[in-house]
C-alpha positions as a Markdown table, in Angstrom:
| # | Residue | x | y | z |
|---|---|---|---|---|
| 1 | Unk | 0.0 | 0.0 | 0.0 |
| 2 | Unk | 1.2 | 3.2 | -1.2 |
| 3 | Unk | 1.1 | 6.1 | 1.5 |
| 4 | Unk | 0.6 | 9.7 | 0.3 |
| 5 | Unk | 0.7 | 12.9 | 2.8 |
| 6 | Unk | -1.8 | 15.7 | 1.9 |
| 7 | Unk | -1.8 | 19.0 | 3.0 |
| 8 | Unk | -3.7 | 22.7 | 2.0 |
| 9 | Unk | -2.9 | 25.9 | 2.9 |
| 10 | Unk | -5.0 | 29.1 | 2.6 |
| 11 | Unk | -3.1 | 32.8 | 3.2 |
| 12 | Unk | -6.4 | 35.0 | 4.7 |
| 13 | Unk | -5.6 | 38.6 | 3.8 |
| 14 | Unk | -7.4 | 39.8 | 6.8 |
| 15 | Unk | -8.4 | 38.1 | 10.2 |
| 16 | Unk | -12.0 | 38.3 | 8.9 |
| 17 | Unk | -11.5 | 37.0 | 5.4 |
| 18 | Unk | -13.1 | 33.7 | 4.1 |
| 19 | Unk | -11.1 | 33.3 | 1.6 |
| 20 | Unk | -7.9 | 34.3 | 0.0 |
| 21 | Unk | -4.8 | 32.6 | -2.2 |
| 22 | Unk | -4.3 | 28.7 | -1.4 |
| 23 | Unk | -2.0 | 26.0 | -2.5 |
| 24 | Unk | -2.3 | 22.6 | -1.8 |
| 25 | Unk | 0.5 | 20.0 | -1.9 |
| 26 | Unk | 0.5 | 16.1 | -1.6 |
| 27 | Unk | 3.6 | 13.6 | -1.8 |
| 28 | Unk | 3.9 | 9.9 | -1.4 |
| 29 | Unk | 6.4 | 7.6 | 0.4 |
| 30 | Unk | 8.5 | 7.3 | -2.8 |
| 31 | Unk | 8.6 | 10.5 | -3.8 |
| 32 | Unk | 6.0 | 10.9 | -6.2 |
| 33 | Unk | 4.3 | 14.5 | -5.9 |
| 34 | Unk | 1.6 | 17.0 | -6.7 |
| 35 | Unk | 0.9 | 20.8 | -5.8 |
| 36 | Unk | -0.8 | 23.7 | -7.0 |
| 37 | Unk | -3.2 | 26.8 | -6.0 |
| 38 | Unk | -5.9 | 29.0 | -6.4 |
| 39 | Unk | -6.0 | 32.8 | -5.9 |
| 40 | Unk | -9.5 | 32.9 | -4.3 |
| 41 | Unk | -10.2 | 30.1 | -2.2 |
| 42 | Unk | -10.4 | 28.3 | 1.3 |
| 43 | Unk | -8.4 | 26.4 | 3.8 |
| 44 | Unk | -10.5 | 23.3 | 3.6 |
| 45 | Unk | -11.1 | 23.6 | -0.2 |
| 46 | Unk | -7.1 | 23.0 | -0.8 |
| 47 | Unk | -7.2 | 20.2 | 1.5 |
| 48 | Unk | -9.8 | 18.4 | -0.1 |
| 49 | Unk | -7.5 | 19.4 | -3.5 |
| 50 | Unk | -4.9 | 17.9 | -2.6 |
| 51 | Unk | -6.7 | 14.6 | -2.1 |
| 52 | Unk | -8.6 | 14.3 | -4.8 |
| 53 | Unk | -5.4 | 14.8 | -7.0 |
| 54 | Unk | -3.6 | 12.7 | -5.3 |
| 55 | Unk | -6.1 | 9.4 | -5.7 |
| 56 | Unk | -6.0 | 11.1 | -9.4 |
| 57 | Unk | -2.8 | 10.1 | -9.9 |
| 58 | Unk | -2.3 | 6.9 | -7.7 |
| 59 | Unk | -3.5 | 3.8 | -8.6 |
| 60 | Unk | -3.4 | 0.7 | -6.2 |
| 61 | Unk | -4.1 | 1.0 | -2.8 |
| 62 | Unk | -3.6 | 4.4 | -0.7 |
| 63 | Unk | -3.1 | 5.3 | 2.8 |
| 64 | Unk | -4.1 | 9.2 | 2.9 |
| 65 | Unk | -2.6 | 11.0 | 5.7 |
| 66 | Unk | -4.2 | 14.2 | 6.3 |
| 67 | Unk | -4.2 | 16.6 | 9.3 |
| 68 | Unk | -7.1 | 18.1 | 8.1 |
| 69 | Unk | -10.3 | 17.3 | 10.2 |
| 70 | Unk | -12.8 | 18.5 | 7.5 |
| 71 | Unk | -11.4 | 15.6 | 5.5 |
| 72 | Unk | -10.8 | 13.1 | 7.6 |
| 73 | Unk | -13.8 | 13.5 | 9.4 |
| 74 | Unk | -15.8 | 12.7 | 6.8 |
| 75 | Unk | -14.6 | 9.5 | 6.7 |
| 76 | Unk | -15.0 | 8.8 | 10.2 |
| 77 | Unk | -18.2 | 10.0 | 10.8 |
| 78 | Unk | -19.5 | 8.5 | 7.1 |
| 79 | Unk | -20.7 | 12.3 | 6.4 |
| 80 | Unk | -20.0 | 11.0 | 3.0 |
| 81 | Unk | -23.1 | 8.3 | 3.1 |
| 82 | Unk | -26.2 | 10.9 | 4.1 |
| 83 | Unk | -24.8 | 13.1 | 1.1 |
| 84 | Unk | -24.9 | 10.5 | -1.4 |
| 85 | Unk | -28.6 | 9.1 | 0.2 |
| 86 | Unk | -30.0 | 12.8 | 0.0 |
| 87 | Unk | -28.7 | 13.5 | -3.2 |
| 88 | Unk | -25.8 | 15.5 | -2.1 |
| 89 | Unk | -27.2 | 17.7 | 0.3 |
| 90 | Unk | -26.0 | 18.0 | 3.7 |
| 91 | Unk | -28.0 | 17.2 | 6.9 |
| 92 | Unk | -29.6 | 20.8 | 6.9 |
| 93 | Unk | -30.5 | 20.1 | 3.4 |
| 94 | Unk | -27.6 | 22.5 | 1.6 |
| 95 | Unk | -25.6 | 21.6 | -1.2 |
| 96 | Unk | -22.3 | 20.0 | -0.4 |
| 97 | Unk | -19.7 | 22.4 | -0.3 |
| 98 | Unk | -17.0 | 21.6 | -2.8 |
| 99 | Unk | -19.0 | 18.7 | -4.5 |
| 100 | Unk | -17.0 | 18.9 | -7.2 |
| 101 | Unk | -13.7 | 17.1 | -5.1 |
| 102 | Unk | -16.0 | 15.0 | -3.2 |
| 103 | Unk | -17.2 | 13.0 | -5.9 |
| 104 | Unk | -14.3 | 11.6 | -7.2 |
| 105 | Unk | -12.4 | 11.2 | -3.9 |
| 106 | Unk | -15.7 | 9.2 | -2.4 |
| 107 | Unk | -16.0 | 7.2 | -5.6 |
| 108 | Unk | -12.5 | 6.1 | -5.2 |
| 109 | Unk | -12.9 | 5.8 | -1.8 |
| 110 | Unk | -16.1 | 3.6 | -2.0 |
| 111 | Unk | -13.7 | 1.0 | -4.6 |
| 112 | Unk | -12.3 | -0.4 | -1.5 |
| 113 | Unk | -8.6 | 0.4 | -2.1 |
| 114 | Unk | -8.3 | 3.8 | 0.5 |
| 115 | Unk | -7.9 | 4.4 | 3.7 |
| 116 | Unk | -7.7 | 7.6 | 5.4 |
| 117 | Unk | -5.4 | 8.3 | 8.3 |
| 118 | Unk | -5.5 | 11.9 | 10.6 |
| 119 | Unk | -2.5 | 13.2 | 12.2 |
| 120 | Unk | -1.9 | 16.5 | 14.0 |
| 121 | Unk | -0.9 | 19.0 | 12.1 |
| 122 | Unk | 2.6 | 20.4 | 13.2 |
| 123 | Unk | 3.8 | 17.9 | 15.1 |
| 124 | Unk | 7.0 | 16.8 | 13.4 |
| 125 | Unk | 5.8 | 14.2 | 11.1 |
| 126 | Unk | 8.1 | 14.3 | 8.5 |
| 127 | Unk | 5.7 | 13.8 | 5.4 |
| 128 | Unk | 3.0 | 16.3 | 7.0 |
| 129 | Unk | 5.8 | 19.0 | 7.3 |
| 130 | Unk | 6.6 | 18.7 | 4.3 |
| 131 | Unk | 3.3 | 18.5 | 2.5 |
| 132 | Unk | 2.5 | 21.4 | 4.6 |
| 133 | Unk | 6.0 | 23.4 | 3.5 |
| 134 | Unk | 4.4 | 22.6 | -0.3 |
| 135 | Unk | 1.4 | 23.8 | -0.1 |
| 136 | Unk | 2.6 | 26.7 | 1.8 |
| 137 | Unk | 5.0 | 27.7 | -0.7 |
| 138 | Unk | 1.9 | 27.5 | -3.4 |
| 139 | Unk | -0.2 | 29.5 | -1.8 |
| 140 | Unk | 2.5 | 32.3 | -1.4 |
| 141 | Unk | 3.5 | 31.8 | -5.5 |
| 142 | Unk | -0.4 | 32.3 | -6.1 |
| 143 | Unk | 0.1 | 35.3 | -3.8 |
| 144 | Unk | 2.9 | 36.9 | -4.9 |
| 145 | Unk | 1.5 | 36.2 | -8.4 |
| 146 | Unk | -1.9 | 38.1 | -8.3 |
């Protein structure tokens, strides 16, 4: 089984934003990896990003290792099943936000052949600090960019 470390990263121009430039960044145990960004965008959209790229790209089994909640709660809490059995709304009957990534990740996901893992996010595991450096650095290009 192939593991892959995923990370996103958003740069909020203003305490109050919502939004602002993102990269996301994810790399695998052998080296194999994927980044880019967005100028207007979220935290948890990048993260999502960098999954759904990364299962993209990687066939075979896959470990994701996130330390994002947002996606790795939605595994553990099987968000992903109510969306599906109300036609992709959530529990107070809004579209899911970022549908778009969902989709493929949980129709990967629902092959059998991924597993997702949380870890906390800056506490010196080596593939999340440097997923996170990635996605970092692509969020300030997109930055310094626009």
């Amino acid at each position: 089984m192939r593991v892959v470390h995923t990370d996103g990263s958003c740069l909020y121009p203003t305490p109050a934003a919502r939004t602002g430039p993102g990269g996301w960044a994810w790399i695998t145990d052998d080296g194999q990896q994927g980044s880019g960004g967005q100028p207007d965008t979220t935290n948890q959209r990048m993260e999502l990003h960098a999954v759904a790229d990364a299962l993209r790209r990687i066939d075979g089994p896959v470990e994701v290792v996130t330390d994002s909640a947002y996606v790795a709660n939605c595994w553990a809490q099987r968000w992903w099943e109510g969306w599906i059995a109300r036609g992709w709304k959530t529990s107070a009957k809004k579209p899911v936000a970022h549908r778009d990534l969902w989709e493929p990740v949980v129709d990967r996901f629902a092959l059998g052949d991924v597993t997702i893992r949380w870890v906390k996010g800056h506490t010196g595991d080596p593939g999340n600090e440097l997923a996170d450096r990635l996605a970092r650095s692509e969020a300030e290009r997109i930055r310094d960019t626009t």
